[in-house]
BAGU-401290 format. One record per residue: residue number from 1; residue in one letter; x, y, z of N, C-alpha, C, CB in turn. Coordinates in steps of 0.02 Angstrom, whole numbers. Glycine has a CB too. Layout:
<tinus>
+-----+------+--------+---------+--------+---------+----------+--------+--------+---------+--------+---------+----------+--------+
:  nr : rest : n_east : n_north :   n_up : ca_east : ca_north :  ca_up : c_east : c_north :   c_up : cb_east : cb_north :  cb_up :
+-----+------+--------+---------+--------+---------+----------+--------+--------+---------+--------+---------+----------+--------+
: NUM :    A :      X :       Y :      Z :       X :        Y :      Z :      X :       Y :      Z :       X :        Y :      Z :
...
+-----+------+--------+---------+--------+---------+----------+--------+--------+---------+--------+---------+----------+--------+
</tinus>
This chain:
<tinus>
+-----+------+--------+---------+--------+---------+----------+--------+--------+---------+--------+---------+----------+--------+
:  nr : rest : n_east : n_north :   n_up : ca_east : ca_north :  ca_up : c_east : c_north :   c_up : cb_east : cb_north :  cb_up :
+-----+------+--------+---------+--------+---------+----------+--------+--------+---------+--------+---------+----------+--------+
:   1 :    X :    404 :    1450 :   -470 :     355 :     1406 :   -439 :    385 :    1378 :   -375 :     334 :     1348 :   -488 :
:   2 :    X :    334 :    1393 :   -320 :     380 :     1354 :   -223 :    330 :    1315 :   -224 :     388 :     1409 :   -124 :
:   3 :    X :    367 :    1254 :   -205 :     304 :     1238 :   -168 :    320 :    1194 :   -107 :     251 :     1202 :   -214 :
:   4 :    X :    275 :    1207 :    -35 :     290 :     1200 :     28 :    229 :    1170 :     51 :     312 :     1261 :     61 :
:   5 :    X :    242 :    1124 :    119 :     206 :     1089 :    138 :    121 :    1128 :    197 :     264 :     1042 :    168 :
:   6 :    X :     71 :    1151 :    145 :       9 :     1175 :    177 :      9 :    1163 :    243 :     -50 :     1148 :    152 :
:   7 :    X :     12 :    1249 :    276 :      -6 :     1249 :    354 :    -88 :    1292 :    382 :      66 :     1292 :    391 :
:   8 :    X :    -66 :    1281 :    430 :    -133 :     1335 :    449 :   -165 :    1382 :    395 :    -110 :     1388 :    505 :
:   9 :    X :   -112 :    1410 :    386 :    -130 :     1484 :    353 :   -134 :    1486 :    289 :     -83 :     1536 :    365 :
:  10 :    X :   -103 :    1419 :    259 :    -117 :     1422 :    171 :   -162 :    1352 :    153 :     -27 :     1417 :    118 :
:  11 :    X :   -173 :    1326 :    203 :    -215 :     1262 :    201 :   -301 :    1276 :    164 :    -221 :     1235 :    291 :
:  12 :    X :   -332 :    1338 :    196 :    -398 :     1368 :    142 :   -359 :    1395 :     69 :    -448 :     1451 :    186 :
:  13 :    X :   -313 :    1384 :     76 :    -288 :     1421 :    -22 :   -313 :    1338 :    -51 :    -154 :     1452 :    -50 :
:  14 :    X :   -271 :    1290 :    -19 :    -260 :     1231 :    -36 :   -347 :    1190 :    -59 :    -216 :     1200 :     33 :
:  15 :    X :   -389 :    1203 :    -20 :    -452 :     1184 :     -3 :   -502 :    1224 :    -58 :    -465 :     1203 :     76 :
:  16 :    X :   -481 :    1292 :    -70 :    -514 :     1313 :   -127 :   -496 :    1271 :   -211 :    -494 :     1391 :   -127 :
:  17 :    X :   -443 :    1262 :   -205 :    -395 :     1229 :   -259 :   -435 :    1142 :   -273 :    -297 :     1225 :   -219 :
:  18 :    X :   -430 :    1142 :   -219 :    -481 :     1057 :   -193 :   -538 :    1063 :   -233 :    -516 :     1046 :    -97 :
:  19 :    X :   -578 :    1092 :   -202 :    -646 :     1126 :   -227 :   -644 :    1137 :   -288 :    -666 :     1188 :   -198 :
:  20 :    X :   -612 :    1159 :   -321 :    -617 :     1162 :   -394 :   -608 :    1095 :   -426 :    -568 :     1209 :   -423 :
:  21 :    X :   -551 :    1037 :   -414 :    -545 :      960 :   -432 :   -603 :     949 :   -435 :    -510 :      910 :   -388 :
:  22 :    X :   -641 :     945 :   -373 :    -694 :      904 :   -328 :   -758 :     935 :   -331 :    -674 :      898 :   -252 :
:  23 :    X :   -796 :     951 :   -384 :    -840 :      996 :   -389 :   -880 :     984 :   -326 :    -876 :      993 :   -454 :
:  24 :    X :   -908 :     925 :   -319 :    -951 :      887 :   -294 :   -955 :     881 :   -208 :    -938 :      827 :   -329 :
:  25 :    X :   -889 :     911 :   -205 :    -890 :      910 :   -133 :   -931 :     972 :    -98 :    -817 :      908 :   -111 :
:  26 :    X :   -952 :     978 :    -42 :    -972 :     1052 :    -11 :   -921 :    1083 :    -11 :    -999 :     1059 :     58 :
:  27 :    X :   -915 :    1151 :    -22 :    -872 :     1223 :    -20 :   -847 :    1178 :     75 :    -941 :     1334 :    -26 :
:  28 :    X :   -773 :    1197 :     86 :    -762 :     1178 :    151 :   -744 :    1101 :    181 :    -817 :     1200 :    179 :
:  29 :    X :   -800 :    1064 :    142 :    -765 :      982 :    157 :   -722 :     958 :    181 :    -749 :      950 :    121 :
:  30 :    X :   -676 :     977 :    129 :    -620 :      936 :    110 :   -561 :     970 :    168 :    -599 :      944 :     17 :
:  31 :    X :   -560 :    1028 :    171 :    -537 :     1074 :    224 :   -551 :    1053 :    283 :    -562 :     1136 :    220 :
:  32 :    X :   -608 :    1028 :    302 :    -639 :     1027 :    381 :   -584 :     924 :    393 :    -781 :     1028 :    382 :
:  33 :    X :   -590 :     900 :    316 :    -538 :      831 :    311 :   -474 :     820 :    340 :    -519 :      821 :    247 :
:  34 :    X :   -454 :     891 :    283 :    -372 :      893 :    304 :   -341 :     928 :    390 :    -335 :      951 :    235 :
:  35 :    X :   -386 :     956 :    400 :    -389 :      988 :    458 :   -363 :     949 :    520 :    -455 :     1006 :    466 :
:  36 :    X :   -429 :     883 :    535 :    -429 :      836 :    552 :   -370 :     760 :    541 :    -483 :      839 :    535 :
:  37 :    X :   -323 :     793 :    478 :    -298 :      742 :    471 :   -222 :     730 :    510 :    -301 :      737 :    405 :
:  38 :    X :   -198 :     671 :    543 :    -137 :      679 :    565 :    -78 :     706 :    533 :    -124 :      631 :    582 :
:  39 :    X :    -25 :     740 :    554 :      40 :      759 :    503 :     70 :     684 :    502 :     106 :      826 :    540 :
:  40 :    X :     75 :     632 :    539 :     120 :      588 :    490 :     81 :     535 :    475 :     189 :      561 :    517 :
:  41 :    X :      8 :     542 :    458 :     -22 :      516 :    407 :    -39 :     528 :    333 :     -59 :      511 :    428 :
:  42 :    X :    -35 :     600 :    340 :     -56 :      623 :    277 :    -30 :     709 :    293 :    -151 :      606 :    260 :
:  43 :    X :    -18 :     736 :    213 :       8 :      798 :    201 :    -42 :     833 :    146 :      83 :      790 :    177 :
:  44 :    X :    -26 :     891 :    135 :     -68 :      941 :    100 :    -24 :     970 :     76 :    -114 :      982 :    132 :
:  45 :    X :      9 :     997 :    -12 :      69 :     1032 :    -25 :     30 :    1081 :    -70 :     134 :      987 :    -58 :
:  46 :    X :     49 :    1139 :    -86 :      25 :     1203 :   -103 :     76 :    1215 :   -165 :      29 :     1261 :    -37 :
:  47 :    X :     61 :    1221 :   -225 :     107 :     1249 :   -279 :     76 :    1324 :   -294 :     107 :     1197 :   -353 :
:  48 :    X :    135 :    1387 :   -263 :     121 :     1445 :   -275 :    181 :    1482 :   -339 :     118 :     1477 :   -200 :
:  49 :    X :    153 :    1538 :   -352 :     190 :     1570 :   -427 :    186 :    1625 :   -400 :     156 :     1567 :   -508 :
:  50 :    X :    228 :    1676 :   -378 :     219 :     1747 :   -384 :    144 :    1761 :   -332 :     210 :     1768 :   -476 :
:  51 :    X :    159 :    1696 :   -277 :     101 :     1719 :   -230 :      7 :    1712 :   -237 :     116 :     1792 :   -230 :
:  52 :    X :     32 :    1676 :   -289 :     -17 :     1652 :   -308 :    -35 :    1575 :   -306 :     -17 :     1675 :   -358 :
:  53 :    X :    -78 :    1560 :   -263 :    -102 :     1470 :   -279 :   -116 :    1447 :   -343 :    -172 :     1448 :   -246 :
:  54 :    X :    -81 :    1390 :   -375 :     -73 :     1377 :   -445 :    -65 :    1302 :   -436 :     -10 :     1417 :   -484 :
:  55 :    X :    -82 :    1261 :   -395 :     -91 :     1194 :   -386 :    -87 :    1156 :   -294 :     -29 :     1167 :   -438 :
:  56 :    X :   -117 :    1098 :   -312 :    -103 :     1069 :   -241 :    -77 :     999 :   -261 :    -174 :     1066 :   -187 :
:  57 :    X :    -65 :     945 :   -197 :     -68 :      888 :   -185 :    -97 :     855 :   -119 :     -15 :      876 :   -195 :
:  58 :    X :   -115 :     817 :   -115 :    -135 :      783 :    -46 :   -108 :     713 :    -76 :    -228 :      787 :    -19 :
:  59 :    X :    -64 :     701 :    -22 :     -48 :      607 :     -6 :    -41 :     598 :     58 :      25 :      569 :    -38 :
:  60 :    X :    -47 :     539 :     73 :     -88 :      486 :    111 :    -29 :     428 :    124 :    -160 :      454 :     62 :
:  61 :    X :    -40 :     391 :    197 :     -14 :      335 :    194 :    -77 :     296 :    209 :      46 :      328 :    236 :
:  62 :    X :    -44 :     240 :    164 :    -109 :      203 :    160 :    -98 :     121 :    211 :    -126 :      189 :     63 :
:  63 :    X :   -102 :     101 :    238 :    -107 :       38 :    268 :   -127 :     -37 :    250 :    -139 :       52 :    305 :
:  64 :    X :   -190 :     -20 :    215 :    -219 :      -68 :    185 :   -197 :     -80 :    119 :    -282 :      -57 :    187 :
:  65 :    X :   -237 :    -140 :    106 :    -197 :     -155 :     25 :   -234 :    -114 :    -19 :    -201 :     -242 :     -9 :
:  66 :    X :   -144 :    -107 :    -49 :    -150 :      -56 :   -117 :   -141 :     -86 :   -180 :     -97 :        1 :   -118 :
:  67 :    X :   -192 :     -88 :   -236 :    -162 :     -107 :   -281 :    -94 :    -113 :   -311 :    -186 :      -89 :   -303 :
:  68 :    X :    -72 :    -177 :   -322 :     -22 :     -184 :   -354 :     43 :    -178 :   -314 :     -27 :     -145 :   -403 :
:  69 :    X :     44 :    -160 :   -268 :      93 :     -160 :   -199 :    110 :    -217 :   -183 :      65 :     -135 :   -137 :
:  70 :    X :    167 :    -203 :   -139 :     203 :     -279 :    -95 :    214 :    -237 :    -27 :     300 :     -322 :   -133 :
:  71 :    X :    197 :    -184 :    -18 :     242 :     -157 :     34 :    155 :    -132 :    102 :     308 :      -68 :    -14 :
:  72 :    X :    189 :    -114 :    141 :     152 :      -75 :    203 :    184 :     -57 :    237 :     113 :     -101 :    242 :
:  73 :    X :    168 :      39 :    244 :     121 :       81 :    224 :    166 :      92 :    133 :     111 :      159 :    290 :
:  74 :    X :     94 :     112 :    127 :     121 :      144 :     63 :     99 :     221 :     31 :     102 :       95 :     12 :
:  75 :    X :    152 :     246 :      6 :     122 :      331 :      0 :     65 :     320 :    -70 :     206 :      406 :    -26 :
:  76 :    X :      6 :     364 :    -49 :     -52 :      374 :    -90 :    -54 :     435 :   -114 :    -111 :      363 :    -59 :
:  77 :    X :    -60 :     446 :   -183 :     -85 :      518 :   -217 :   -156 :     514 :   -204 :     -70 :      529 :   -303 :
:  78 :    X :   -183 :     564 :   -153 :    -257 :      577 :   -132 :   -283 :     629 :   -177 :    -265 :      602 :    -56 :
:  79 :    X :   -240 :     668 :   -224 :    -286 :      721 :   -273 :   -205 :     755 :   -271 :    -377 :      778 :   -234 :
:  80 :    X :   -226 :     779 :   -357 :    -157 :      832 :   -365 :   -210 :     868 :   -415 :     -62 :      798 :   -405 :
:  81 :    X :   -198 :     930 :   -413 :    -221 :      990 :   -471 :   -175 :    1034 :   -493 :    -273 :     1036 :   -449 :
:  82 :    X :   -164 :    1081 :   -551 :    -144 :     1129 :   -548 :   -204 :    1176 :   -594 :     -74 :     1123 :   -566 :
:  83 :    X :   -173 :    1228 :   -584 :    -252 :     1275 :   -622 :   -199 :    1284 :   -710 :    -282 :     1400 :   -559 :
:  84 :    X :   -264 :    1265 :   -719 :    -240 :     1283 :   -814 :   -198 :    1349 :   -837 :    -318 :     1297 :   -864 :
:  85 :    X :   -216 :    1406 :   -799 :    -158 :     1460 :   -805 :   -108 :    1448 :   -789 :    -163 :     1513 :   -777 :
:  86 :    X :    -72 :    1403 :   -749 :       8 :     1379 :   -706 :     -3 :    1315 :   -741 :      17 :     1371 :   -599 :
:  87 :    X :     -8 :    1294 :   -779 :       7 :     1211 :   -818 :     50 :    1235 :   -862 :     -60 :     1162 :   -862 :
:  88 :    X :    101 :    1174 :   -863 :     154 :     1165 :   -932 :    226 :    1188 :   -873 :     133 :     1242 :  -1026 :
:  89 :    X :    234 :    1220 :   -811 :     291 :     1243 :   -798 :    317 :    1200 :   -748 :     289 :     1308 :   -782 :
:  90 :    X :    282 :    1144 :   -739 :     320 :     1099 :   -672 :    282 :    1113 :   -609 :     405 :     1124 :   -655 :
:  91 :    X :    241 :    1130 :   -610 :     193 :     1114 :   -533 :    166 :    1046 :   -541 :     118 :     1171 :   -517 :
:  92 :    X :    153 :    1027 :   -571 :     138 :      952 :   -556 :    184 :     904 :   -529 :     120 :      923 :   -610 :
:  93 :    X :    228 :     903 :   -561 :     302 :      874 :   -549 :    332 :     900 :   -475 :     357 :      903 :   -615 :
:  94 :    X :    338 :     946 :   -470 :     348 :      964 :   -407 :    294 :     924 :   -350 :     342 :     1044 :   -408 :
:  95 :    X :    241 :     958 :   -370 :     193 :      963 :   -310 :    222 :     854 :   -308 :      74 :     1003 :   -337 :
:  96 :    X :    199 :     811 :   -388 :     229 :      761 :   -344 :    289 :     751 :   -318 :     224 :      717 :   -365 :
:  97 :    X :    345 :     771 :   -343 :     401 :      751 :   -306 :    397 :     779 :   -221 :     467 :      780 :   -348 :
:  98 :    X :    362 :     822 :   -213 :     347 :      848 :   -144 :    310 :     783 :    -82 :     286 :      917 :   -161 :
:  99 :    X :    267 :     748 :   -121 :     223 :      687 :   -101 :    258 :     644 :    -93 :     176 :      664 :   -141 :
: 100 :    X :    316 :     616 :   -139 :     339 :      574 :   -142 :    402 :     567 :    -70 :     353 :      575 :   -213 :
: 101 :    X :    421 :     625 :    -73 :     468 :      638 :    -32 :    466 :     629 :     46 :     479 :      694 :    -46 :
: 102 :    X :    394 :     676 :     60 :     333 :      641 :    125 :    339 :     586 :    131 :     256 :      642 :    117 :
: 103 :    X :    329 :     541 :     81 :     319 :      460 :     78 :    374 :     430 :    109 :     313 :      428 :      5 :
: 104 :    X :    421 :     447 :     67 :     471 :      419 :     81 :    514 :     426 :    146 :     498 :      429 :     36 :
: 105 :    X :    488 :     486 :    184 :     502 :      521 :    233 :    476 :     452 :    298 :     460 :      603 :    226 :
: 106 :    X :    426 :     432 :    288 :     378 :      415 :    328 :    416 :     304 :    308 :     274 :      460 :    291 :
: 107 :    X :    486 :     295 :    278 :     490 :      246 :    268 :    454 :     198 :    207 :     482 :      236 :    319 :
: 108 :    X :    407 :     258 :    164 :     379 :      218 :    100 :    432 :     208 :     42 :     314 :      259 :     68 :
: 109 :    X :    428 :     130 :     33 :     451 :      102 :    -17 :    426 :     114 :    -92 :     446 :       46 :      1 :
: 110 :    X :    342 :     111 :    -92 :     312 :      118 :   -136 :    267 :     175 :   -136 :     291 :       68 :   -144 :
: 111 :    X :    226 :     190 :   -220 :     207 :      257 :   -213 :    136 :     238 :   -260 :     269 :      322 :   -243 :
: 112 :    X :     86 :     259 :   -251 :      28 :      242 :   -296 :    -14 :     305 :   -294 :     -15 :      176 :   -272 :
: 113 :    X :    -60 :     288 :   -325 :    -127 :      319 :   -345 :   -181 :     307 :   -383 :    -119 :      362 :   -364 :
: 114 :    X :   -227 :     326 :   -403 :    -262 :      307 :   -449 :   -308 :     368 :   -503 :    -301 :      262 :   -411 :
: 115 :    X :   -352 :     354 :   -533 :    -394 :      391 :   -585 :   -458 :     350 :   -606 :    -349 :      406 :   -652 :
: 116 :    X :   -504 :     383 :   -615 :    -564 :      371 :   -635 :   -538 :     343 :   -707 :    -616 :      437 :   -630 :
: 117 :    X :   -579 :     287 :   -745 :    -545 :      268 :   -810 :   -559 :     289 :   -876 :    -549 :      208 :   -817 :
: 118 :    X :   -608 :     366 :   -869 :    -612 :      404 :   -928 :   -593 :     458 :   -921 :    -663 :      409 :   -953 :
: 119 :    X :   -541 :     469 :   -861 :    -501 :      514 :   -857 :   -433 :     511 :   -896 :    -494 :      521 :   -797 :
: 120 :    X :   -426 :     520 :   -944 :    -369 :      541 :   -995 :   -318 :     568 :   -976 :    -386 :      580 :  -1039 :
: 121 :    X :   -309 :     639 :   -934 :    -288 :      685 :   -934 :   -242 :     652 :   -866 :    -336 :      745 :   -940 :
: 122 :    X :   -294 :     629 :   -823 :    -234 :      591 :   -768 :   -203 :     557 :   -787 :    -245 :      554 :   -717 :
: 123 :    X :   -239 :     485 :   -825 :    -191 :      441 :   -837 :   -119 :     457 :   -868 :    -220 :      400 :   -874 :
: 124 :    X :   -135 :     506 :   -910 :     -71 :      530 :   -958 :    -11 :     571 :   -915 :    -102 :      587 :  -1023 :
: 125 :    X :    -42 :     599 :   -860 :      -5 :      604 :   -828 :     32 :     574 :   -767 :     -19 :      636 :   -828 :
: 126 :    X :      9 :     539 :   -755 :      18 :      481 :   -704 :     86 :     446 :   -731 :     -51 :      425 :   -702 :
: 127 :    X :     65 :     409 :   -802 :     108 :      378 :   -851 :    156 :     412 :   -867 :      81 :      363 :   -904 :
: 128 :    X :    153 :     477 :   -864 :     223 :      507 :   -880 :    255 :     532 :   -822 :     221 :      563 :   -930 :
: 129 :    X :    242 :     529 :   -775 :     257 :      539 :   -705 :    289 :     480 :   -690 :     199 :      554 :   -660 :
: 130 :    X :    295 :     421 :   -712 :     331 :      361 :   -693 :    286 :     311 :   -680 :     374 :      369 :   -637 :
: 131 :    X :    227 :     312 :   -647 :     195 :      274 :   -636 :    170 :     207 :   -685 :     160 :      311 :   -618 :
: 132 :    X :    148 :     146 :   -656 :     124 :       80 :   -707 :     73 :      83 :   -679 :     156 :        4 :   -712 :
: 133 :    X :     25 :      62 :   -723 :     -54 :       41 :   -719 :    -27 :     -22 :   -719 :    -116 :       62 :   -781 :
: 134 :    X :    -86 :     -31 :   -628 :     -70 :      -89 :   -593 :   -126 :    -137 :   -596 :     -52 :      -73 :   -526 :
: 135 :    X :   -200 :     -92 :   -641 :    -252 :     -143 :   -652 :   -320 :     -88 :   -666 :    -260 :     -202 :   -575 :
: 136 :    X :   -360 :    -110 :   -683 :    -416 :      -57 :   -716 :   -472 :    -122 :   -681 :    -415 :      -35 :   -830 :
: 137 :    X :   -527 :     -67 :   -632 :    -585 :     -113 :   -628 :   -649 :     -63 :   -645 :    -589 :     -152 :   -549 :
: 138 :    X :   -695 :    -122 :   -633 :    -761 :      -78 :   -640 :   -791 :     -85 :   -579 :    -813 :     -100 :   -697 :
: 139 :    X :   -822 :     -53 :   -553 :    -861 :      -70 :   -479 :   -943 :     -79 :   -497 :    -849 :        4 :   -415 :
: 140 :    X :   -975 :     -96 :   -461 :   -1035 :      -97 :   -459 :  -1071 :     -84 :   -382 :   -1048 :     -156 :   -491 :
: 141 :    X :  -1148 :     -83 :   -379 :   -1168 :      -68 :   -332 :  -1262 :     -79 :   -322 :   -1137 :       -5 :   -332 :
: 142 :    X :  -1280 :    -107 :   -266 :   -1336 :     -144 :   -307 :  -1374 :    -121 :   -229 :   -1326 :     -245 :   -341 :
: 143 :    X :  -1438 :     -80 :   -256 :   -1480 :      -52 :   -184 :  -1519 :    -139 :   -157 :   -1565 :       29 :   -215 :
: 144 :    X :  -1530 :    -156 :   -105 :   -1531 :     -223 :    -71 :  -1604 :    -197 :    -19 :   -1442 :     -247 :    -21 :
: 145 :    X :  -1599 :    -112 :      5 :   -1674 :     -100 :     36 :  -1641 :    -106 :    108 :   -1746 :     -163 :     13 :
: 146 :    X :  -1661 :    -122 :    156 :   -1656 :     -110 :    222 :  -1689 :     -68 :    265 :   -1609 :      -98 :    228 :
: 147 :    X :  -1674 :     -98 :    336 :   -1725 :      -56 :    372 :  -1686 :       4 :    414 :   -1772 :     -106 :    424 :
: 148 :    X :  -1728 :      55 :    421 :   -1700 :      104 :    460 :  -1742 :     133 :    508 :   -1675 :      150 :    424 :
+-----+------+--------+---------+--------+---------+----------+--------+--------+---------+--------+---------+----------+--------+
</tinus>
């Protein structure tokens, strides 16, 4: 398992990989995102096997307040996947220690992320990744009407 920081040329491997997390997004989105995004704001890391795409990461420096933080900037997990055929061998772990490393590259002290809260499968991994749950909310959202 390599895994190296998404360029030009492996950045659509990365974006298909996206697309599968992110059902919801348009085919391309997230690609046309990272594209656009600065290198020492944010990174894109690629976990390949025998040439094969078998996970990603995207992190982020974040500026604003982050839960549970003291620090600014701070490195953000923006999405990590690996595909269920490459799980169990350390692409996750990698792909974060790859993020983390960015982060820290960039002067981050601290490292976060988050999960939807009936997501199981993150949390458990998050938690065993080192991470503390720094707070659980609920959001809401209330249509008000307006003119256009």
């Amino acid at each position: 398992m390599t895994v190296t920081k998404a360029n030009e040329q492996t950045l659509p491997q990365a974006a298909v990989l996206a697309d599968e997390l992110f059902p919801g997004h348009a085919p391309g989105e997230l690609l046309a995102e990272w594209e656009a995004l600065s290198p020492a704001e944010g990174a894109v890391f690629l976990a390949e096997e025998e040439g094969a795409p078998a996970g990603f990461a995207q992190c982020q420096l974040r500026r604003d307040y982050v839960e549970g933080t003291e620090t600014s900037p701070v490195g953000y997990l923006e999405g990590i996947y690996v595909r269920e055929a490459f799980r169990g061998r350390g692409a996750a772990t990698a792909l974060l220690s790859a993020c983390e490393d960015w982060a820290r590259e960039r002067g981050c002290t601290e490292f976060a992320s988050d999960c939807e809260l009936d997501n199981a499968d993150s949390a458990a991994f998050h938690l065993g990744a080192g991470f503390a749950q720094a707070n659980r909310i609920v959001c809401f959202v209330k249509p008000i009407g307006g003119t256009e």
